[in-house]
N, C-alpha and C positions, 0 to 999 in steps of 0.2 A: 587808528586813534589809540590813545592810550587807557589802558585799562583803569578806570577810576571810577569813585561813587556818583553816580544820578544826581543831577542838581532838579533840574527844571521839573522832573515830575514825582518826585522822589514820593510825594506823600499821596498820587495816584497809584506809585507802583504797592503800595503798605495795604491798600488795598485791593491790589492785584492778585498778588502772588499767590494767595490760598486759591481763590477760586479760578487761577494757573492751571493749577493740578489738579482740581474737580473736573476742568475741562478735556484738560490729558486722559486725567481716567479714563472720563465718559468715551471719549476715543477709542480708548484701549478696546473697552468690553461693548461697543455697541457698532463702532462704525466703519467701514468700510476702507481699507488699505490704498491710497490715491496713489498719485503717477511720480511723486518724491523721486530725487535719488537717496532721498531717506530711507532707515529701514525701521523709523517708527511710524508709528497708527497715525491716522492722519485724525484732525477735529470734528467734529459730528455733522459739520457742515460741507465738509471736502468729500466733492462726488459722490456725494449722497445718493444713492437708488441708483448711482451706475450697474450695469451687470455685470459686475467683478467678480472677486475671490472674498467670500467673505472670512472675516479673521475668526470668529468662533468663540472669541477669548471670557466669553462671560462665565465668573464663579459660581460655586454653590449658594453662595449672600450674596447675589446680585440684584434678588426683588427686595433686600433689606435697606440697600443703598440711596441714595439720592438720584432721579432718573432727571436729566437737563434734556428738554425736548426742544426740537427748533421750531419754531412758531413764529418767526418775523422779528419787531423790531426790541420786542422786550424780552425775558428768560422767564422761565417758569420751571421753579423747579419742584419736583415731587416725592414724596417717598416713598410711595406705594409701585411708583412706574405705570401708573394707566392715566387714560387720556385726561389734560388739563385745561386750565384757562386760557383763550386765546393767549398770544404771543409766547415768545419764545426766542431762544439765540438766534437762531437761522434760517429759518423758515415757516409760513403760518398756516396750522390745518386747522378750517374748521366743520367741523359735523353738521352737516344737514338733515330732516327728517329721513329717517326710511323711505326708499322709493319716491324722492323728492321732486316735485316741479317740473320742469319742462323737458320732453319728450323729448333727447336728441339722439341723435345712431352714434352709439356706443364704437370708440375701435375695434378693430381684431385683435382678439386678445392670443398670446405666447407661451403656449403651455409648459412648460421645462420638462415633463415624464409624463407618462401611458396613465399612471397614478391619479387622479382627478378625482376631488370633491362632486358633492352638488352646490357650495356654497359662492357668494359673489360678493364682491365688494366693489361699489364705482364711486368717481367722483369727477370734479372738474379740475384743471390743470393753469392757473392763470400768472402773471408775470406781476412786478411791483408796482403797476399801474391796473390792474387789473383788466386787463386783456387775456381771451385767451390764450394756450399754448401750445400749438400744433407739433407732435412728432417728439411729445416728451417722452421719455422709460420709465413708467411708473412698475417696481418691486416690492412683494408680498413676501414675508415669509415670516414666519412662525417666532410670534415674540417669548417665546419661553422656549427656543432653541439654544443651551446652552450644553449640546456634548460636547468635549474635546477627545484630540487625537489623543492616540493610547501611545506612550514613548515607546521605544522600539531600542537595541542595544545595539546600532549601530547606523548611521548614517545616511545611509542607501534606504535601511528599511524604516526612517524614519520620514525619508523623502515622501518613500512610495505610501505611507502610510497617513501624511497630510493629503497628496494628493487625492485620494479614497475622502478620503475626511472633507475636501471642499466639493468632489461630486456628492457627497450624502449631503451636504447643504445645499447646495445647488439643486437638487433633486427635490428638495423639499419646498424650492419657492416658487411662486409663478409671478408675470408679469405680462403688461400689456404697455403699448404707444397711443397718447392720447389723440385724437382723430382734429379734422380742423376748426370743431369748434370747441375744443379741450380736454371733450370726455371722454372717458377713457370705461374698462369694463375687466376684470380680473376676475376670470372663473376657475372651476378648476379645485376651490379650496374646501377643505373640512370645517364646516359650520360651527364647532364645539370650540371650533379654535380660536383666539385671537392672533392680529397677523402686525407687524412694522411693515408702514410704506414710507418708502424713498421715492424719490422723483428728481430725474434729472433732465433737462432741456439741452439739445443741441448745442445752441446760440449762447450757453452758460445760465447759470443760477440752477439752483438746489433747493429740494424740500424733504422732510422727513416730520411723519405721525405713527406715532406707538397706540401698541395694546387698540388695536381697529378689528368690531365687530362684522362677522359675516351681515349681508344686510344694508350695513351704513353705507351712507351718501356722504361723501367729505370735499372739501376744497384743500388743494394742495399750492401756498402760494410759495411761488420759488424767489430765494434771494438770491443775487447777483453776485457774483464772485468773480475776480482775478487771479495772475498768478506773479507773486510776487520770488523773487527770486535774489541769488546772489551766493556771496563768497567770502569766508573766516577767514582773515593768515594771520602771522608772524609779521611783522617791521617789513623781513627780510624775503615775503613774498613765501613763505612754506606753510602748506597748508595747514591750518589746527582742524583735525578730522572728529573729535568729538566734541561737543557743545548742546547747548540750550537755548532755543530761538523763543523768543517773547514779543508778541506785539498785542497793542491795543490802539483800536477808531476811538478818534477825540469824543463820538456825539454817544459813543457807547463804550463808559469805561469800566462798567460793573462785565462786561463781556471781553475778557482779555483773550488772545489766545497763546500756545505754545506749543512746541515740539523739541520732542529731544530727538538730535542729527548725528550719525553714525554716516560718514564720507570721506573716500579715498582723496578725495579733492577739496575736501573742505566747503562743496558748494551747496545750495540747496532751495528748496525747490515748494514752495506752500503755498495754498489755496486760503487767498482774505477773502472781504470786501470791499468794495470802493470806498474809499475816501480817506480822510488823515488820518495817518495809520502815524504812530510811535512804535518804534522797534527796537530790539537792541539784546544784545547777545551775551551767556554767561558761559565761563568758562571753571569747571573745576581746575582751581589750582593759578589759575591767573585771576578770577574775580570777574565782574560784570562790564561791560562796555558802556560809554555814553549812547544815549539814545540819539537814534538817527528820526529825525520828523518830516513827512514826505506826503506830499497829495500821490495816492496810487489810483491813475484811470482805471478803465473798464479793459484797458490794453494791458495792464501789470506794470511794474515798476523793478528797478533792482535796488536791492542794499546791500553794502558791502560794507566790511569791519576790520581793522586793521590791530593787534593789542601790540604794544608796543614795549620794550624794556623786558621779554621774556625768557626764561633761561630752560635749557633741559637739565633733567638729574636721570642720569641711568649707571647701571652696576651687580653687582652680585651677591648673594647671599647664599654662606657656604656655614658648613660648621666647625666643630675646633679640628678635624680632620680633613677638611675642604672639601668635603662633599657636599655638594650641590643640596638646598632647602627647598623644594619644589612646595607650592602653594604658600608659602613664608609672605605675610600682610607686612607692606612698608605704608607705614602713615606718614603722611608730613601736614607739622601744626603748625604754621606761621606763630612766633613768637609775640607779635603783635597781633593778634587776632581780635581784640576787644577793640581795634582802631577800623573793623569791616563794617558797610551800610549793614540797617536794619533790614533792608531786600536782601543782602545775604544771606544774614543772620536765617532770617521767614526761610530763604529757598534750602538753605543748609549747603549752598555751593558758592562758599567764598574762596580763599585763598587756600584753603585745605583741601588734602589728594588720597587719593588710595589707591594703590596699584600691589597687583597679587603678581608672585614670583611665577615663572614659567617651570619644566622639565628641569632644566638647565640651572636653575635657581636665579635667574636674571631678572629685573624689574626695569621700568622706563615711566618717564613723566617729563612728556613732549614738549608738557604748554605750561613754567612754574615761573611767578612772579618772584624777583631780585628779592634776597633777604634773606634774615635768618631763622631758621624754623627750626622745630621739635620733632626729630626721628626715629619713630618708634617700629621695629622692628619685633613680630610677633607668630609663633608658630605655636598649636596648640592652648597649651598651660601657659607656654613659656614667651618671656618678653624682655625686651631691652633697648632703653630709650636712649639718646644723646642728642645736642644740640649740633645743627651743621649751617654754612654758610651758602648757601646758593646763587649763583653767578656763571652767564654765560653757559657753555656746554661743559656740563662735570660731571664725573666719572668718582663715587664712592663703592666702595665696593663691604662688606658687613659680613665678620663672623658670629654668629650664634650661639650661644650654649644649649642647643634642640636636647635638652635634657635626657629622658631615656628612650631608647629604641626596643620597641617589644616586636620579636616575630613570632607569628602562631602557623603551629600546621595540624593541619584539619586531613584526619586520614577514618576512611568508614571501618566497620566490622570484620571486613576482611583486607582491610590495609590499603585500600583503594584511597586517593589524593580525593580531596573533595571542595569544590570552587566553590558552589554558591552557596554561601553563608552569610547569613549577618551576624556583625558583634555590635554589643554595649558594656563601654568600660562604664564599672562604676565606682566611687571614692567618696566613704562617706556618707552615703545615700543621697548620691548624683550624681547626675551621668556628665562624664567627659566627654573632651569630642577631639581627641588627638586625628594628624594630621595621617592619611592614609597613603602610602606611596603604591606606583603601580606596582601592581601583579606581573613578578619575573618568572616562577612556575606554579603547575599547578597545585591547587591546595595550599598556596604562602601566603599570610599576609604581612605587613608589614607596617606599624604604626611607629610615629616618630611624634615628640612633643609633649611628653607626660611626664611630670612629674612624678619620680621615686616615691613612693609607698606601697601602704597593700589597696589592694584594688579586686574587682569581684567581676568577674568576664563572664557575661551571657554572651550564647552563639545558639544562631538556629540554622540547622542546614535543612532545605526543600527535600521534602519526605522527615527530617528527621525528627528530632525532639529539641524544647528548648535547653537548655544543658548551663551549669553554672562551674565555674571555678575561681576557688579563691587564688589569688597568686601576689607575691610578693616580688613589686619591680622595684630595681636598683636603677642609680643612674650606668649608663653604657648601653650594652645590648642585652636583650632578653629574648630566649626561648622557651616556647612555653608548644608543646605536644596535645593537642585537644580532641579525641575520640569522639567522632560522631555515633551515637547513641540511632539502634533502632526504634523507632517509636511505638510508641503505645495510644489505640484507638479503645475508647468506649461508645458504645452503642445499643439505644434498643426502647420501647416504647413506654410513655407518661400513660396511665389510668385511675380513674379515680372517679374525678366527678367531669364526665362529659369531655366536648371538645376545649382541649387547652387554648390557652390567648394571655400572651404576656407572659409568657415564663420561660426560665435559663436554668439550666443544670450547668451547675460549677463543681470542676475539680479544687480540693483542698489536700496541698500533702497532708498527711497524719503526724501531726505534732509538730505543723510548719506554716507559713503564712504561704496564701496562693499567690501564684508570680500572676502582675498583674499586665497581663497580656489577654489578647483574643484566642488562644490554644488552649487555655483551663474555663473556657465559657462556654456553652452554644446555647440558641435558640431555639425552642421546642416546636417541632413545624404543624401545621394546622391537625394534621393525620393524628399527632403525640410521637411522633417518633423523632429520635436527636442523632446527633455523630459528634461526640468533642474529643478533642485531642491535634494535633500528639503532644504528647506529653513523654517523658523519662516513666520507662517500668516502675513499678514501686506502689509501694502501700497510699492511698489517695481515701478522702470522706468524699461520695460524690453527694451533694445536695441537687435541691429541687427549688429554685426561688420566684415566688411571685412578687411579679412588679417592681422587677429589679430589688431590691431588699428582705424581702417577708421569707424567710424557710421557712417551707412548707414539708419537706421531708429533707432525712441524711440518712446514710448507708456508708459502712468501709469495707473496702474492697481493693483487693491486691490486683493488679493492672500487668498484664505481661503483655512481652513485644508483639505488634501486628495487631489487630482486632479483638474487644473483650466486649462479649455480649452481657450488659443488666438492664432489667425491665425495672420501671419505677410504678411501684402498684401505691396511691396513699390513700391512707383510711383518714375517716374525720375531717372531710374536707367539700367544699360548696361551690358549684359556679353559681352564679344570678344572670339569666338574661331580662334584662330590664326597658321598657316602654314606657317615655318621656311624652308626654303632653303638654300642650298650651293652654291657656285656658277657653279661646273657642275650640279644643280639641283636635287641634293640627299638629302632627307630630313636630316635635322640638328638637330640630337640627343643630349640632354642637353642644345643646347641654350638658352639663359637666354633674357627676355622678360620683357622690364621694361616702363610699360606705367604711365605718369606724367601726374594728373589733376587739377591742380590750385596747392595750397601746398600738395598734397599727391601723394605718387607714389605709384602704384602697381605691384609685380614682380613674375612670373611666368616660369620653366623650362619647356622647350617642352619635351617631352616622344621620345620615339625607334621611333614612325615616326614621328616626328619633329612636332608634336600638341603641341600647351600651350592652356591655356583655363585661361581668368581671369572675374571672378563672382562679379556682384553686383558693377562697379564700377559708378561714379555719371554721367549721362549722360551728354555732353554736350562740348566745346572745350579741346583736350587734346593732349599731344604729342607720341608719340609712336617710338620706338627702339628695335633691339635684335640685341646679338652679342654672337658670340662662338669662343673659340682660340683666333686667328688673322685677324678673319673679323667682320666686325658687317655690320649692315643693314643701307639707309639712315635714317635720320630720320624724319619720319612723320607726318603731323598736319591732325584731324580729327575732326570731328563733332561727335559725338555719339549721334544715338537716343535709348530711351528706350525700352530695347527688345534685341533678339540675333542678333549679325553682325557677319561677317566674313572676315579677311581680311587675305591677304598673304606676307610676307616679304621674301626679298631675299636678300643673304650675300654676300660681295662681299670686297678685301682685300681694307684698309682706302687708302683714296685718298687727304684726309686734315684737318685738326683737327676740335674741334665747343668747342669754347668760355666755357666754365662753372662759371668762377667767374672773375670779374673786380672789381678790388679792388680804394678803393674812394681816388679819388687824382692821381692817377697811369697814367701813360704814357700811357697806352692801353685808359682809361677813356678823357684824353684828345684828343685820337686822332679820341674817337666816338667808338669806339670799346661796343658791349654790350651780353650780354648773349645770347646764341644759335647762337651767326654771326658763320660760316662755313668758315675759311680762309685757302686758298688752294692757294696763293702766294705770296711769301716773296721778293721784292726787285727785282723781276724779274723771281725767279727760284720757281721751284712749291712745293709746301707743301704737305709732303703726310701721313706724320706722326707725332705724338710728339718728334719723335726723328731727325727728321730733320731740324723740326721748330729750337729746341733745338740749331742744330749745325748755321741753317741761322743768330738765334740771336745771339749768341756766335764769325759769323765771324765779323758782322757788327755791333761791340760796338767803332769801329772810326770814324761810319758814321755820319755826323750830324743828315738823316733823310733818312727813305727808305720811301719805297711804298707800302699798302698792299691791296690783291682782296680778297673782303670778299661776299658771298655769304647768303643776310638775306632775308628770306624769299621766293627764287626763282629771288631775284634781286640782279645783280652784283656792287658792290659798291668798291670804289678806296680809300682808308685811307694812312694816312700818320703820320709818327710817327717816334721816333727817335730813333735812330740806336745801338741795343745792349739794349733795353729794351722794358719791356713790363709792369708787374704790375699786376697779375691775372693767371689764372691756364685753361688748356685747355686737352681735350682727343683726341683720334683714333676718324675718322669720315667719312661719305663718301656720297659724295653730287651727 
């Protein structure tokens, strides 16, 4: 069929398409890799709790994310990622009491490793009528399992290094087959833990429940699946091998699904549901497909897609010498591109391509709809666009102006070639990202795509130092000879006031700004003792910084190659370890702990039994405060002497606000009103909150002038001011 815009459901797909790729994601980072000749993630419904390969893919901001759980026939989606309100995309669990109801014999449960918990998690297993379900694969494993494989520099070792990587997943879940009257029993597990269950049935249908406590009793109800299938060409029967598969069930259209397909054959291979599926396929560079509408049984279905009118565009990109532009980006803009569906527009894959040059400087775009488009040709800095006609099989072929060519050779101390380096060009103050070509010996590199100027080349080679030069590039070729530098280590033990917490020793050159890198930093370790560097020999101020900002001490100190021992002894300097209470006197976990000395503040959360600990701060007058929820503490004035103290705070709900800012000129400022006063009565009536202050100034903007009890210092004082104003900003407080 011919590639063209969606009529019939165009303003379901407008709200499709985002929550497309919410569903893709959740794929990506949660679910399990099905039996596709795809090689992308399958949807969080496709063989769910099979005993596969799991993918592993979840990020560092994976519990920040939105977590879509399947739960049956509605979606619920969360953003915490623990357990929600019944329903859900694809399958429905729900939690029953601890140790719930009727006594049945649990399956034999399937250990995966020698390694076993004491903890258990069982549940029942039932079908979309609620029957149960005998000989289902209910899998456990560990919802906050997000290591990944460690890359590896070559192929082989990157194989053998996923493989490792799916037994250490695999090692870590267990599973059990639910028995013939559905329950099932999963022992085996670590009680601290929480665990994701999948559940998969012989006869088909899927279920999956996240974030499931050791303990729980849950219902796992599985939904029904097919396998829907088929095949992308060309008019002319040639397979289109990359593409984007889209479908969505009539009775459930806030539940789309998709995958993106990578095939030799164009065919491919995904797990729906039953019933009237809408489907229909995108193509970069050709545009979207009409949608195919189809009742799919319980037996599967096929769809197949034909785009019609499509041309190729392949060629080469050389430069004014004709050598070959390896990594050289060819865009093409259809000149009518304002004329693409809003579904385009949403997915960003309408008639517009991008293909990156090979070795050889060769590019290709298999699948490009008839027309005339904008070609932009770009390598580095450098770029150059022209308008071209596209029809049938064609053959352009693009030279470059790859601007200037810098080679750097990187040789050690005694002239030794030296490979593993990193460089950062930079222009300006920021960093380019010219195009790197392969390494032909050792110690060469080779950058092409920069534009001519002066530019300032950081390089760090393993063991060495990081190293700057300035260098002025022309256009042509450029050589530039770059001496790896011995490094320079400092090392040696923090004392002062007790054990340190929260502090960095920073290298500072002398009469230079510090590079800002992890090699001029380190973190002081529990003991006081540090290792920063390497660094370039040379004159350096080493400081002592509390809480990422505050110095605390400096010292200059000439740094020579190999290891330089300095101890940091500081005088005039305070830890506090501090004990947080509630007010029934329960220690106050998470309270936040903010102590103020002169202009710096210091802020510290207390732990599970309500300790904070704050290091290195300057001895001497300072204020002190914590607050958790809806209470905070009063607040404090101390003397601090050098050495550890200990003090205790106790929380207690606000009883009247404290001053923070008086603004110059402002009604509060004339009536004496000043920073930290504690004013706890307005006009007569008491002040207990900001929200009441609020409503007291708010009745009385008819009053010529009230009355206010302010509290500075431990002395009560009487102000007067006028009614229905103030001039300055105030917090929760409690005297």
């Amino acid at each position: 069929m011919a590639a063209s815009r969606p009529n019939t459901v165009n303003l379901a797909l407008l709200a499709v398409t985002i929550l497309s790729l919410m569903v893709a994601a959740y794929a990506l980072l949660v679910g399990p890799p099905g039996s596709s000749r795809s090689n992308a993630a399958r949807p969080a419904c496709s063989n769910a709790g099979r005993d596969e390969v799991l993918s592993g893919r979840g990020g560092p901001d994976y519990e920040s994310r939105p977590t879509r759980e399947t739960h049956g026939e509605q979606a619920v989606t969360r953003q915490d990622g623990g357990p929600g309100d019944p329903g859900s995309s694809q399958a429905e669990g729900h939690r029953q009491p601890t140790g719930s109801t009727e006594s049945r014999k649990p399956a034999e449960v399937a250990v995966a490793t020698s390694e076993t918990g004491k903890g258990t998690i069982s549940g029942l297993v039932i079908d979309g009528e609620g029957r149960a379900v005998e000989g289902a694969l209910v899998v456990a494993r560990p919802t906050d399992q997000r290591e990944q494989p460690r890359s590896q520099p070559d192929f082989e070792s990157e194989l053998a290094e996923l493989e490792r990587h799916i037994q250490r997943l695999r090692s870590q879940q267990r599973s059990a087959t639910s028995g013939v009257d559905g329950r099932f029993v999963i022992a085996g597990l670590h009680d601290a833990v929480a665990y994701d269950l999948s559940a998969a049935a012989p006869g088909g249908g899927a279920a999956r429940l996240v974030r499931v406590a050791c303990g729980d009793d849950v219902t796992l109800l599985l939904s029904r699946e097919c396998l829907l299938r088929g095949k992308v060409t060309r008019q002319d029967g040639t397979p289109i091998t990359r593409y984007r598969l889209l479908w969505m069930r009539a009775d459930l259209p806030n539940e789309p699904g998709g995958e993106r397909v990578v095939s030799g054959d164009g065919r491919y291979e995904v797990r729906v549901r039953p019933g009237r599926q809408t489907i229909w396929v995108m193509v970069e560079g050709a545009g979207v497909s009409d949608p195919v509408e189809l009742d799919v049984p319980p037996a599967g279905a096929e769809a197949n897609f034909t785009f019609a009118g499509l041309a190729t565009l392949s060629g080469r990109v050389t430069d004014s010498l004709q050598n070959p532009l390896p990594e050289a980006v060819v865009r093409l803009t259809p000149l009518d591109e304002d004329d693409k569906s809003e579904v385009e527009a949403l997915e960003g894959m309408g008639r517009g391509a991008v293909a990156r040059c090979d070795s050889l400087g060769r590019y290709r775009f298999e699948a490009v709809a008839h027309g005339r488009y904008q070609i932009t040709i770009s390598l580095g800095a450098r770029s150059e666009t022209r308008e071209i006609e596209v029809s049938g099989h064609g053959t352009q072929d693009f030279s470059l102006n790859a601007g200037a060519r810098v080679t750097l050779k990187f040789r050690s101390p005694r002239g030794e070639a030296v490979t593993d380096v990193s460089v950062v060009f930079e222009r300006r103050g920021r960093a380019e990202r010219p195009t790197a070509l392969p390494a032909e010996e050792p110690g060469v590199r080779v950058y092409i795509g920069l534009e001519p100027g002066d530019y300032s080349i950081r390089y760090f080679a393993r063991g060495g130092a990081w190293a700057r030069y300035e260098a002025k590039v022309i256009d042509g070729d450029n050589l530039f000879n770059l001496d790896i530098a011995e490094a320079a280590f400092v090392q040696g033990k923090v004392s002062g006031a007790g054990t340190p917490a929260d502090l960095t020793v920073r290298l500072k050159p002398e009469g230079g700004k510090a590079e800002n890198n992890q090699h001029y930093s380190a973190v002081v370790k529990a003991d006081g003792t540090y290792r920063c560097g390497p660094a370039l020999p040379g004159n350096y101020v080493l400081e002592l910084v509390a809480q990422g900002r505050v110095v605390v001490y400096s010292a200059s100190l000439r740094l020579g190659a190999g290891d330089n021992d300095q101890d940091v002894a500081v005088r005039d300097v305070a830890s506090v370890s501090l004990r947080v209470q509630l007010p029934d006197g329960k220690p106050a976990p998470g309270a936040r702990v903010t102590l103020t000395s002169g202009r710096n503040t210091f802020n510290a959360r207390c732990d599970e039994r309500g300790l904070a600990r704050l290091s290195y701060v300057p001895a001497g007058e300072c204020r002190i405060v914590a607050e958790a929820g809806g209470h905070r503490s009063r607040e404090h004035g101390l003397t601090l002497r050098s050495g550890e103290s200990d003090f205790a705070l106790e929380l207690k709900a606000p009883n009247c606000v404290r001053v923070t800012k008086v603004d110059k000129g402002s009604e509060a400022e004339k009536a004496g009103l000043q920073v930290n006063d504690l004013l706890f009565n307005y006009n007569g009536r008491d002040v207990t909150d900001r929200k009441s202050l609020d409503a007291l100034i708010k009745e009385a903007r008819n009053l010529e002038s009230v009355t206010l009890s302010v509290d500075r210092g431990g002395r009560v004082m009487a102000l007067t001011i006028k009614g229905g104003a103030f001039g300055g900003s105030y917090t929760d407080a409690v005297r």
